[in-house]
C-alpha positions in Angstrom: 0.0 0.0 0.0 1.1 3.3 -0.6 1.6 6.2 1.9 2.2 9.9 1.7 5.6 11.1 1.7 7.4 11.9 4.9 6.2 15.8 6.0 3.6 15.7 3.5 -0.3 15.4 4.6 -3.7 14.2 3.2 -7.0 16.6 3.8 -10.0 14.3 3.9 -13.1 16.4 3.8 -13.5 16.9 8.1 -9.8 17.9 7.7 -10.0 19.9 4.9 -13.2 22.1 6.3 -10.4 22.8 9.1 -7.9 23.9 6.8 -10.3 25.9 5.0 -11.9 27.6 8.1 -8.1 29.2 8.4 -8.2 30.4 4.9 -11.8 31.9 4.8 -10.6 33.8 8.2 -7.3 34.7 6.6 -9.0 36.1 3.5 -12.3 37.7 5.0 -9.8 39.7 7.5 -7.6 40.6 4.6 -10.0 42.4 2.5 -11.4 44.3 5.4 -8.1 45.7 5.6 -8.6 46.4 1.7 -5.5 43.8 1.0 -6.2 42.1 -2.5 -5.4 38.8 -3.2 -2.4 37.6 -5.6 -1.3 34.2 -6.4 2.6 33.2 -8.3 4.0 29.9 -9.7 4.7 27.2 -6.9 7.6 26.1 -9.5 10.5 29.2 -10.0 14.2 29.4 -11.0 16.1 28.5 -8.4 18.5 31.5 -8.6 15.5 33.5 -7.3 16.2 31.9 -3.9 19.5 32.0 -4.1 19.9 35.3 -4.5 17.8 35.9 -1.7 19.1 33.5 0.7 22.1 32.9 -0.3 23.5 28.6 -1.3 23.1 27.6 1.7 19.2 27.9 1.2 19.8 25.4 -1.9 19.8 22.3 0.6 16.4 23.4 2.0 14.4 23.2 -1.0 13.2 20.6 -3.7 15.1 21.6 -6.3 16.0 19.9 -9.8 16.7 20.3 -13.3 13.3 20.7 -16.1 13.5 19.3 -19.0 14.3 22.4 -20.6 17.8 21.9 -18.2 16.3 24.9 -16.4 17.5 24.4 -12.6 14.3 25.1 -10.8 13.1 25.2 -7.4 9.2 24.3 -5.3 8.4 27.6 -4.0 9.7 27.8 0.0 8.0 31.0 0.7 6.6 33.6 -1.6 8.3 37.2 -0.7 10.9 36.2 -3.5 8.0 35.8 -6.2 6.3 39.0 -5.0 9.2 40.8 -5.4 9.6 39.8 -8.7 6.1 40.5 -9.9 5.9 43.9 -8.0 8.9 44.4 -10.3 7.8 44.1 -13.4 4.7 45.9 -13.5 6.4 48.5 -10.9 5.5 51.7 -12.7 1.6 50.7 -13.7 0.4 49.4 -9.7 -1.1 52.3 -7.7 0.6 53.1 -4.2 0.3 51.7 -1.9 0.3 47.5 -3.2 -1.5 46.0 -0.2 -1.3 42.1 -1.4 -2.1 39.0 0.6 -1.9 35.4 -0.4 -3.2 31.9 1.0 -0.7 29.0 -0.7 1.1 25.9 -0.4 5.0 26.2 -0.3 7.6 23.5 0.3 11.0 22.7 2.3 13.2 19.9 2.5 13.5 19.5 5.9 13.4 17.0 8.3 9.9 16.9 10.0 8.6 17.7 13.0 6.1 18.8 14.8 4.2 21.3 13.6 6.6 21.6 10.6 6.2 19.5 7.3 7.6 19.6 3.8 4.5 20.8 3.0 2.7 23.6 4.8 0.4 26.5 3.9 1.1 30.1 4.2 -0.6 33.6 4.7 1.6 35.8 3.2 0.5 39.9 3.7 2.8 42.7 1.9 2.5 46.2 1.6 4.9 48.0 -0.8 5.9 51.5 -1.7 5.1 53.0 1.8 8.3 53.5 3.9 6.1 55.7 7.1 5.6 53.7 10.0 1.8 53.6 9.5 2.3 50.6 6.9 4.5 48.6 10.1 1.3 49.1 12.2 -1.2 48.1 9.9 0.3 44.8 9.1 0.6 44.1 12.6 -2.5 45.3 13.1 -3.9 43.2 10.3 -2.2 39.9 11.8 -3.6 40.8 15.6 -7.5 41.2 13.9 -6.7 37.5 12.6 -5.7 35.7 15.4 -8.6 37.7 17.4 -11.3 36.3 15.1 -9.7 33.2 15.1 -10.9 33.3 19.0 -7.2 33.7 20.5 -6.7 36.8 22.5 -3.9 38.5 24.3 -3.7 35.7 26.8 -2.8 33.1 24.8 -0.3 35.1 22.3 2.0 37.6 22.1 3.8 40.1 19.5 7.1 40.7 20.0 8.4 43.8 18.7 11.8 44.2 17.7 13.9 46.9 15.2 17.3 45.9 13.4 17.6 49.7 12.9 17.8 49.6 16.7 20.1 47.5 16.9 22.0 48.6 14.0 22.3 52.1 16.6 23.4 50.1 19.3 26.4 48.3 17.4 27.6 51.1 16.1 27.6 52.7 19.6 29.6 49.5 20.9 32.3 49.8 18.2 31.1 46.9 16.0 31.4 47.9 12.2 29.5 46.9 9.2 31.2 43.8 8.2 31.3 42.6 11.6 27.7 43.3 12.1 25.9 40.0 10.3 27.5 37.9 12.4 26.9 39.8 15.7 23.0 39.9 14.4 22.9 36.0 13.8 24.0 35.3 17.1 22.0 37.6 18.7 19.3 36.1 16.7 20.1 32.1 18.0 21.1 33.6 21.6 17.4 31.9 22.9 18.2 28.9 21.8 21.8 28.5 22.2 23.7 28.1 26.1 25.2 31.2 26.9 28.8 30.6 26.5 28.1 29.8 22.8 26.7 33.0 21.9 29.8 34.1 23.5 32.0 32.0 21.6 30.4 33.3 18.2 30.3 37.0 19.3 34.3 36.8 20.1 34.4 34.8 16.5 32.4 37.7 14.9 34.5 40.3 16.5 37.9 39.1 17.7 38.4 40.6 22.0 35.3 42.1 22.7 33.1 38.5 23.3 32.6 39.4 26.7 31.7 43.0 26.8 29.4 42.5 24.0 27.7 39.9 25.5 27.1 41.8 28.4 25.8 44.9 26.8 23.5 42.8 24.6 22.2 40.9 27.7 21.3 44.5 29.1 19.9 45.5 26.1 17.3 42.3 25.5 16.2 42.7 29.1 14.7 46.1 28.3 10.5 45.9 28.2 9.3 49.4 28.1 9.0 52.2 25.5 10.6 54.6 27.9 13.5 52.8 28.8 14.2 51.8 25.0 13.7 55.6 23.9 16.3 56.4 26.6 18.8 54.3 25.4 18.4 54.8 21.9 18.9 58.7 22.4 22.6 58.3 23.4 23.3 57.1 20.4 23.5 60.5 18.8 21.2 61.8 16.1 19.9 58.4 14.4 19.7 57.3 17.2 17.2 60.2 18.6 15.4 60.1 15.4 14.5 56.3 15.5 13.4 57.0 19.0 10.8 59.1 17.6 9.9 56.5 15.5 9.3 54.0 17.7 7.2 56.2 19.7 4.8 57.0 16.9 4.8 53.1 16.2 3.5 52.6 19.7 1.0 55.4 19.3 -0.4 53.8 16.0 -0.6 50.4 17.5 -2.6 51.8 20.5 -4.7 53.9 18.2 -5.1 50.2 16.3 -6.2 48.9 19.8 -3.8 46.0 20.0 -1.0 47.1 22.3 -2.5 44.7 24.7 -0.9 41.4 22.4 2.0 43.8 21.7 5.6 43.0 24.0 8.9 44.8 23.0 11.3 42.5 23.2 14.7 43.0 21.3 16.1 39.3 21.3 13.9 39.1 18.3 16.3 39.6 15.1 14.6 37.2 12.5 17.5 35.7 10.9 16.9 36.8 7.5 19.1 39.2 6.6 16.9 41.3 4.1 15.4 42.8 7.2 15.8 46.4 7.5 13.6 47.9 10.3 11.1 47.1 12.8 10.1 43.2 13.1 8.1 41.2 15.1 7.0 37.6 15.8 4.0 36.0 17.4 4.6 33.3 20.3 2.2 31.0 22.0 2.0 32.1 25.4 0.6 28.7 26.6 2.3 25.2 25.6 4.9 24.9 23.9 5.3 28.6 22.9 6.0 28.3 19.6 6.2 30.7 16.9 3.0 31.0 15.0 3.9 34.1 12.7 6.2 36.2 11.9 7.8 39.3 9.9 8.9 42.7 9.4 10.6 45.7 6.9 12.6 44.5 4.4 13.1 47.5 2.1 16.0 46.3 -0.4 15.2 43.1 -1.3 12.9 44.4 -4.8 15.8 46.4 -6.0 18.2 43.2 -5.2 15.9 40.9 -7.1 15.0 43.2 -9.5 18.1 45.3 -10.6 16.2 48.7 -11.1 12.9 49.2 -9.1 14.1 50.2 -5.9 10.2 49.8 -3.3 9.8 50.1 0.4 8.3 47.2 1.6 7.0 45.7 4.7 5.2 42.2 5.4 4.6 39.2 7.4 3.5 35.4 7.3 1.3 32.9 9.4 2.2 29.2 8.8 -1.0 27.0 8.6 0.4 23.6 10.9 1.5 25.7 14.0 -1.4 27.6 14.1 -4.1 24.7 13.6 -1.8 23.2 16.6 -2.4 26.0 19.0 -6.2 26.4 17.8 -6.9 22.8 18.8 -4.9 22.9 21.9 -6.9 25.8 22.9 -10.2 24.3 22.0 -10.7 27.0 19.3 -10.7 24.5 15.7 -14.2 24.1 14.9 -15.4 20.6 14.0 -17.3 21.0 10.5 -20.2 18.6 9.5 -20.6 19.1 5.6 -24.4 18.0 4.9 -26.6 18.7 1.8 -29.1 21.2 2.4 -32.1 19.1 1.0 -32.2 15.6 -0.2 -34.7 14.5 -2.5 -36.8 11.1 -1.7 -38.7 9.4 -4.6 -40.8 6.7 -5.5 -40.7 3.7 -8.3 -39.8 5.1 -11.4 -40.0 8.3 -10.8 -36.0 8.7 -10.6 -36.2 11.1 -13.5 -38.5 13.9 -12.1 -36.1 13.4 -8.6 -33.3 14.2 -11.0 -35.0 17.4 -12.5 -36.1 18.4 -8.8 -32.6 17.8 -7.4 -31.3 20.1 -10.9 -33.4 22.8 -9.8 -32.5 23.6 -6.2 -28.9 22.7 -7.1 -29.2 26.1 -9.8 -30.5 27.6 -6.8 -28.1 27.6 -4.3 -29.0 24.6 -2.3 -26.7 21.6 -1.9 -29.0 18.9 -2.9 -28.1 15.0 -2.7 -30.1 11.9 -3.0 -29.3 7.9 -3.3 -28.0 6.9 -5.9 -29.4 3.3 -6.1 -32.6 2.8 -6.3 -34.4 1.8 -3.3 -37.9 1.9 -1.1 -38.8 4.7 0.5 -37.4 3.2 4.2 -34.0 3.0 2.7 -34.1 6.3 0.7 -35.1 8.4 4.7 -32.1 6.6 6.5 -29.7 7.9 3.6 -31.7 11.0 4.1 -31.2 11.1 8.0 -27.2 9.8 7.5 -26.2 12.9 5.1 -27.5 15.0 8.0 -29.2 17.2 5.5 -31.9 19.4 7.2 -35.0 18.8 4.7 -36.3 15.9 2.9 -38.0 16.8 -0.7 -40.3 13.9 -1.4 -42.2 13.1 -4.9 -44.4 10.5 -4.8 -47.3 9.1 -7.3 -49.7 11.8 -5.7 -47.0 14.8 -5.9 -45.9 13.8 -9.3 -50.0 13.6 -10.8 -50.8 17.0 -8.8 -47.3 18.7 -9.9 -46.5 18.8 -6.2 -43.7 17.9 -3.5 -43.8 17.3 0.0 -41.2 19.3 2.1 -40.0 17.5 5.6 -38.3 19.1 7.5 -36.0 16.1 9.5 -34.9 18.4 12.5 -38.9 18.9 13.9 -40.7 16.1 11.9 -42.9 18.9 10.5 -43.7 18.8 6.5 -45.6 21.0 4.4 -46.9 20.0 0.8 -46.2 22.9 -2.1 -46.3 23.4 -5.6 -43.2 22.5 -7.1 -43.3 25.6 -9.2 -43.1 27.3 -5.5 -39.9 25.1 -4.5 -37.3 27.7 -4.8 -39.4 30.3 -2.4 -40.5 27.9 -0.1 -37.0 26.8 0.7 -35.7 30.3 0.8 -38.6 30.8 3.4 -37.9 27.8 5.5 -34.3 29.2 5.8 -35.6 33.0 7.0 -38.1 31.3 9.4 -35.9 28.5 10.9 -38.1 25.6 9.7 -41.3 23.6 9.8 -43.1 23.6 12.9 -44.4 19.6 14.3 -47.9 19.9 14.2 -49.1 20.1 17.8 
């Protein structure tokens, strides 16, 4: 027998109804913040990712050679692809681009929980805005979803972070440019690392000063507060003051959003991508495991490195499908979905055909409409009707058929009513605005 491939899943309908309870929340919330949906090619050239990411992303990702002896790559995320159609068609979108995407993507990694080959994204980007209004509504946008997904700023968390912030603080140690990406990375692995590693690949990164930068950086992740970060970040001369500001207006967006409550500054967050620019942020569980369930930021060079010529602000995050359906269940927040036909038609001896034209009818109509497929008695043909859990039973017998009628049951209440069948459409409508047949008393 064959199985699915290791980190890949199978969505039987109840499973699939989950899945696609997250996408109807991840789109619904979208458009109310007026982001438009975009979709790209799951299958790109793999120098798109490697000029991204670097090689080293080449052993993450199912990659191979076309038949065209193109080498090509299964997307692994989609901000690459985004960049490259903003790119193209640069000069002829209006500003600012507010796109959001729900798609599979793929990594060859080994699985876990929670992580698969195979996962499914939210991706939301706004481009051509460099203001600090277009940082707040993306995390604005990404608090409303996990709010109507029923978690609340008990169970999560957003921490805020800024690489220009740090970038301020490094220069104020004495650590210069080239030494920086490799004081950032191991700030960025410092949570999960012992401490005497990240000390180990701070003195690697800048040869003497291990120590005394480990201890400044420890000072500086412990700070919490808007105050104290301001205060620090205006000794660092006039960048420094002027990114104070900034952060400062952030926090006054965000409360004017309404979502400080789920928002927690916290600079150990780096993201280890280095495309990011400015502020960034990720969401943790607060409960459990406290796993990651989103996260993003500013990364305002990464069009004009992809692209050559079209140099865009941009800002954006993502929310990984397997995490998130993790902590929705643990939480008791995953609805369980019963997919049922609305109506399902019951018919006598050879009278199949006028079932088929009534089932035709309120299937144009709107109504999911099933019925059994092998001929049967009546008994048999209300048990299917009872097992698809559908709410009414449409029944044409001898005496409907002659009189151009149809008897509507309605199998919550036991109550039926007998109609034209011209009058079908209505009647149902009707039923639905009313709440059903009544049991005669």
């Amino acid at each position: 027998m064959f199985e699915t491939l290791p980190g890949f899943r199978d969505f039987p309908p109840e499973a699939c109804s989950r899945r696609n309870h997250l996408f109807r929340v991840f789109r619904t919330v979208a458009r109310a913040f007026d982001f438009k949906e975009y979709d790209a090619p799951v299958l790109e050239p793999l120098e798109l990712y490697v000029e991204k990411s670097g090689e080293e992303i080449v052993g993450q990702l199912f990659h191979f050679e076309d038949k065209g002896e193109r080498k090509v790559a299964l997307r692994p995320e989609l901000t690459p692809s985004l960049a490259r159609m903003v790119a193209s068609c640069a000069n002829s979108l209006a500003k600012p681009i507010k796109w959001f995407n729900v798609g599979e993507h793929f990594r060859y990694e080994r699985p876990q929980k929670g992580r698969g080959r195979s996962f499914y994204q939210f991706n939301a980007d706004l481009l051509g805005e460099p203001g600090i209004l277009a940082d707040a509504e993306l995390i604005a946008l990404l608090v409303a979803i996990l709010e109507t997904l029923g978690l609340h700023s008990d169970l999560f968390s957003v921490r805020l972070s800024d690489r220009t912030t740090w970038v301020h603080f490094l220069d104020s140690m004495g650590v210069t440019e080239e030494q920086r990406p490799g004081v950032l990375d191991a700030i960025d692995k410092s949570e999960r690392r012992k401490p005497e590693q990240t000390q180990e690949a701070l003195e690697k990164a800048v040869p003497g000063k291990g120590g005394e930068l480990w201890a400044r950086i420890c000072e500086i992740k412990s700070i919490d507060s808007i105050e104290s970060l301001t205060a620090q970040l205006e000794q660092c001369g006039e960048n420094g003051e002027a990114r104070a500001e900034e952060w400062r207006g952030l926090i006054a967006h965000l409360e004017a959003h309404g979502v400080m409550p789920a928002i927690q500054i916290d600079l150990s967050i780096v993201r280890g991508l280095a495309y990011y620019t400015g502020f960034v942020y990720e969401v943790f569980e607060k409960t459990g495991e406290g796993r990651a369930l989103a996260g993003g930021g500013r990364y305002d060079h990464l069009v004009k490195k992809l692209s050559g010529n079209v140099d865009m602000p941009a800002a954006g995050f993502a929310i990984g499908d397997m995490t998130l359906a993790d902590c929705l269940e643990s939480n008791g927040l995953l609805p369980s979905y019963v997919t049922a036909p609305d109506v399902f038609v019951i018919a006598g001896e050879n009278l199949q055909h006028e079932a088929l034209a009534l089932a035709s009818r309120t299937r144009k109509g709107g109504f999911a409409t099933s019925y059994s497929l092998k001929q049967s008695g009546f008994g048999k043909q209300f048990k299917d009707a009872g097992k698809s859990g559908a709410r009414y039973a449409l029944i044409i017998g001898e005496d409907e058929s002659a009189d151009g009628m149809v008897t509507i049951k309605d199998l919550r209440s036991g109550g039926e009513d007998r109609i034209k069948q011209a009058d079908l459409l209505s009647q149902l409508e009707g039923l639905d605005e009313e709440g059903g047949i009544s049991r005669p008393e």
